[in-house]
KELUM-294757 format. One line per 8 residues: for each residue x negated, y, z negated of N, C-alpha, C, O. Coordinates in nm, 3 decimals, decimal comma, always signed. Example, Ala and Ser with C-alpha at 12.3 -4.5 7.8 and 13.67 -1.06 7.14 Angstrom:
<pts>
-1,319 -0,569 -0,780 -1,230 -0,450 -0,780 -1,320 -0,330 -0,780 -1,424 -0,332 -0,846 ~ -1,285 -0,225 -0,708 -1,367 -0,106 -0,714 -1,290 +0,003 -0,787 -1,341 +0,114 -0,804;
</pts>
This chain:
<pts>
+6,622 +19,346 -21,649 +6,507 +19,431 -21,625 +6,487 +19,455 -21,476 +6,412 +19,551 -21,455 ~ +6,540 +19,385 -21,351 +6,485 +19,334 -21,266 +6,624 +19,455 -21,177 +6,614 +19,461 -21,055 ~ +6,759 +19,553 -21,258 +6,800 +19,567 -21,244 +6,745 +19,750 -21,243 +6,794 +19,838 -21,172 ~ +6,673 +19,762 -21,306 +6,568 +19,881 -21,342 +6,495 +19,927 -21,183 +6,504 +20,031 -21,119 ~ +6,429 +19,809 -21,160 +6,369 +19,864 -21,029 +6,460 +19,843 -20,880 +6,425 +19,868 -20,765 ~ +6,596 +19,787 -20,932 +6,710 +19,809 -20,800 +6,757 +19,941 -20,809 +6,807 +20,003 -20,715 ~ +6,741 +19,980 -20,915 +6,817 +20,125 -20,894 +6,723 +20,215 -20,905 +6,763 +20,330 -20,922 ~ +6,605 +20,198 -20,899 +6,528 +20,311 -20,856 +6,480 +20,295 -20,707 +6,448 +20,393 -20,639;
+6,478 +20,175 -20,664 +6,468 +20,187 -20,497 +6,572 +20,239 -20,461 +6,555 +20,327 -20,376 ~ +6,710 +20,214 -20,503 +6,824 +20,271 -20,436 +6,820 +20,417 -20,462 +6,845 +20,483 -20,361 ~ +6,803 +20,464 -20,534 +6,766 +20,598 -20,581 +6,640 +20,674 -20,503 +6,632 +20,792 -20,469 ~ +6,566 +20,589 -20,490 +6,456 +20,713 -20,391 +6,503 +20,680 -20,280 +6,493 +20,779 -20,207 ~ +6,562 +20,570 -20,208 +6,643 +20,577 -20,076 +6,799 +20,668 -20,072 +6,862 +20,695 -19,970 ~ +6,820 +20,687 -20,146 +6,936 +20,774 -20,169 +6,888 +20,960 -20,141 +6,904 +21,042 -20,051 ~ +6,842 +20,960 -20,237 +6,742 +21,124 -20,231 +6,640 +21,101 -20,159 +6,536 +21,104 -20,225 ~ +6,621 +21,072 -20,014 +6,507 +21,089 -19,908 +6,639 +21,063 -19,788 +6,640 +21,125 -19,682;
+6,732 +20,975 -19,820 +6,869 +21,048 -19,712 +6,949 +21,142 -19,762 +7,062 +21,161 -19,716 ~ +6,890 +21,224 -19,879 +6,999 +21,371 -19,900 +6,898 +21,472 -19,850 +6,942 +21,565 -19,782 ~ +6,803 +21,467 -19,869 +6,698 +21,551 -19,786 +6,675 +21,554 -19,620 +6,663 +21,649 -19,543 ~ +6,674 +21,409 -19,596 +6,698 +21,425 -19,456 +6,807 +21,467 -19,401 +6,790 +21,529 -19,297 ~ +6,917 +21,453 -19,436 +7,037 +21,529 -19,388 +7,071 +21,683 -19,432 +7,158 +21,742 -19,368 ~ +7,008 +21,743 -19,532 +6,944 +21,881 -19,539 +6,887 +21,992 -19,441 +6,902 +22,109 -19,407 ~ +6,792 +21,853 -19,413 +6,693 +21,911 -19,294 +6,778 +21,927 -19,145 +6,762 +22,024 -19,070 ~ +6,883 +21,799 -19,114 +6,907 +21,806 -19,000 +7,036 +21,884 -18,988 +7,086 +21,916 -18,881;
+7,086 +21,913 -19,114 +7,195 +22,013 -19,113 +7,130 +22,219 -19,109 +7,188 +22,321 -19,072 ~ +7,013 +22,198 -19,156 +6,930 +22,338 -19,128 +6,967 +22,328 -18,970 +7,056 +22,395 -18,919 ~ +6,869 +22,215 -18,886 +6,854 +22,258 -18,705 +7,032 +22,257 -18,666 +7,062 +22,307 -18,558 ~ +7,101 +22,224 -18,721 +7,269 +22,230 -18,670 +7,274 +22,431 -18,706 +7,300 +22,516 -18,621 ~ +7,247 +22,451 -18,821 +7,305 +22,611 -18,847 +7,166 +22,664 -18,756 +7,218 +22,740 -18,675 ~ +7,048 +22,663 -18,734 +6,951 +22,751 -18,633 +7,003 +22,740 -18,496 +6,966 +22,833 -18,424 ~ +7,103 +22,621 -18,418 +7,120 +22,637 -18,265 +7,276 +22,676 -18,290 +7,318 +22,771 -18,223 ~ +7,370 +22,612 -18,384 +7,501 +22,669 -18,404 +7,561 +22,824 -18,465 +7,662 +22,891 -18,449;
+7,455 +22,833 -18,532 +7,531 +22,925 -18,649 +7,541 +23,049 -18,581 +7,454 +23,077 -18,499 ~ +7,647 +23,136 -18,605 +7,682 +23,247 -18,539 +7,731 +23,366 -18,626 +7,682 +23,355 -18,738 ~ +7,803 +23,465 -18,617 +7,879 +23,520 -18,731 +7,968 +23,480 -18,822 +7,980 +23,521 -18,937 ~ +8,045 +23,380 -18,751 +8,145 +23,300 -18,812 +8,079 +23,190 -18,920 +8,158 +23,136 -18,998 ~ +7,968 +23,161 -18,925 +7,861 +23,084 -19,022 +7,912 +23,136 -19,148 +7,940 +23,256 -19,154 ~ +7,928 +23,053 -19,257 +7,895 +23,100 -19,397 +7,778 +23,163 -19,473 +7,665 +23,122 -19,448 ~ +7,793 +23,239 -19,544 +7,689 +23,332 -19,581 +7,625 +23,216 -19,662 +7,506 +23,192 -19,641 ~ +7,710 +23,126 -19,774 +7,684 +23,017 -19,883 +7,615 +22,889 -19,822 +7,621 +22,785 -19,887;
+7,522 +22,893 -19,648 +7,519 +22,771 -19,594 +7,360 +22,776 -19,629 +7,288 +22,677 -19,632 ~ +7,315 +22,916 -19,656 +7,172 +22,875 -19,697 +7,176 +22,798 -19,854 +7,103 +22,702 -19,881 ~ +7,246 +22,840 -19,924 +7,259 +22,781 -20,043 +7,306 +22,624 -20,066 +7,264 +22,556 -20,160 ~ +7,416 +22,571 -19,950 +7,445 +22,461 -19,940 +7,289 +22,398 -19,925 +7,249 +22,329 -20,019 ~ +7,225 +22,413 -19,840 +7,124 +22,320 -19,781 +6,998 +22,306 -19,926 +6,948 +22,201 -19,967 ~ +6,973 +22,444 -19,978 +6,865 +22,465 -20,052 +6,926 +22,357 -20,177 +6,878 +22,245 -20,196 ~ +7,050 +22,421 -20,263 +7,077 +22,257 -20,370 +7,092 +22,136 -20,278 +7,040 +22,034 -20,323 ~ +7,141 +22,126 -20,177 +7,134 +21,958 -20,149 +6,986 +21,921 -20,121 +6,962 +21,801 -20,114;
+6,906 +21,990 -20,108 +6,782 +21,965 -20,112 +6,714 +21,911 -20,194 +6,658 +21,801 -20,188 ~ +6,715 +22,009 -20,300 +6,654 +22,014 -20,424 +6,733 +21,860 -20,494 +6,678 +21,768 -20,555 ~ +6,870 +21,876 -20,460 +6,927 +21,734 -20,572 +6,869 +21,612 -20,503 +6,883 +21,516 -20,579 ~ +6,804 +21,571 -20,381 +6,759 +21,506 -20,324 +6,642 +21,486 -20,373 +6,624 +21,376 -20,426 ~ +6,565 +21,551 -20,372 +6,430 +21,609 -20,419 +6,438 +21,510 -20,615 +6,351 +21,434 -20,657 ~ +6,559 +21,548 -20,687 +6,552 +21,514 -20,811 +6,596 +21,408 -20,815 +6,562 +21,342 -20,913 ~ +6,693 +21,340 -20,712 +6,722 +21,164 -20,745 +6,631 +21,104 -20,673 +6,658 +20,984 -20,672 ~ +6,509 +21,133 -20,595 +6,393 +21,026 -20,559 +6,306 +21,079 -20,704 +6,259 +20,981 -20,762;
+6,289 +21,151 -20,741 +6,171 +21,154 -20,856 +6,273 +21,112 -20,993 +6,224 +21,085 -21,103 ~ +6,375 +21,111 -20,976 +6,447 +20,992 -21,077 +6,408 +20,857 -21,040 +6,347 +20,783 -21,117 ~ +6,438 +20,830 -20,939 +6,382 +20,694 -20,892 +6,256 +20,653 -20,919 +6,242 +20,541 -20,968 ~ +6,127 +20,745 -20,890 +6,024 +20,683 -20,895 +5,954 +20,680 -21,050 +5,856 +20,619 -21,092 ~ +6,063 +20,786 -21,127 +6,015 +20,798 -21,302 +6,053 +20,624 -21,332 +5,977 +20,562 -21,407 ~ +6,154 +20,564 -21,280 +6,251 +20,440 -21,314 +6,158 +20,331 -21,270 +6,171 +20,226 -21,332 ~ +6,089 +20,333 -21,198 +5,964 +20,259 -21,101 +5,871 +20,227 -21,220 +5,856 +20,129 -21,292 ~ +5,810 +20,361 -21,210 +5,696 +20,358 -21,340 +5,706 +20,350 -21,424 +5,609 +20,300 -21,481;
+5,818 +20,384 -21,505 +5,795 +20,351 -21,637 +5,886 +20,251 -21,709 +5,899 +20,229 -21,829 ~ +5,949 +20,192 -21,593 +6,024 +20,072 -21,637 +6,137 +20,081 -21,720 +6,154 +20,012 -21,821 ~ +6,212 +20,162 -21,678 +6,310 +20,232 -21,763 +6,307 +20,241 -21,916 +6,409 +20,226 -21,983 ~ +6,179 +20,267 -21,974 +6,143 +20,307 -22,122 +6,243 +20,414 -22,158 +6,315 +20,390 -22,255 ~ +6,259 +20,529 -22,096 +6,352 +20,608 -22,093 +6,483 +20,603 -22,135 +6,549 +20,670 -22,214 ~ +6,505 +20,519 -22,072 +6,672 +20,477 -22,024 +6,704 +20,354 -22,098 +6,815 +20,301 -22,085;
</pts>
């Protein structure tokens, strides 16, 4: 049971460093990005976001409800 709330800490620490590296890969394409930029880099950032976004609220569903779920 005790294995339930290791993997949901690892899990909202996991998706809060896919978001932060989201974010700091946005300020890399606003001072780098040029023509040669990919058109697909807004899209890279927006899903790695979002999947970030969905493995911390996996994590914290795993928190609360004690993996009833799962």
């Amino acid at each position: 049971m005790i294995w339930i709330y290791v993997v949901g800490v690892v899990a909202i620490l996991f998706g809060i460093y896919q978001m932060v590296n989201s974010y700091k890969y946005v300020k890399v394409i606003q001072h780098h990005g040029n023509k040669t930029t990919s058109n697909f880099s807004a899209l890279t950032v927006w899903y790695s976001f979002i999947f970030g976004l969905g493995i911390t609220i996996l994590g914290i569903v795993l928190i609360v409800t004690k993996g009833v779920f799962f």
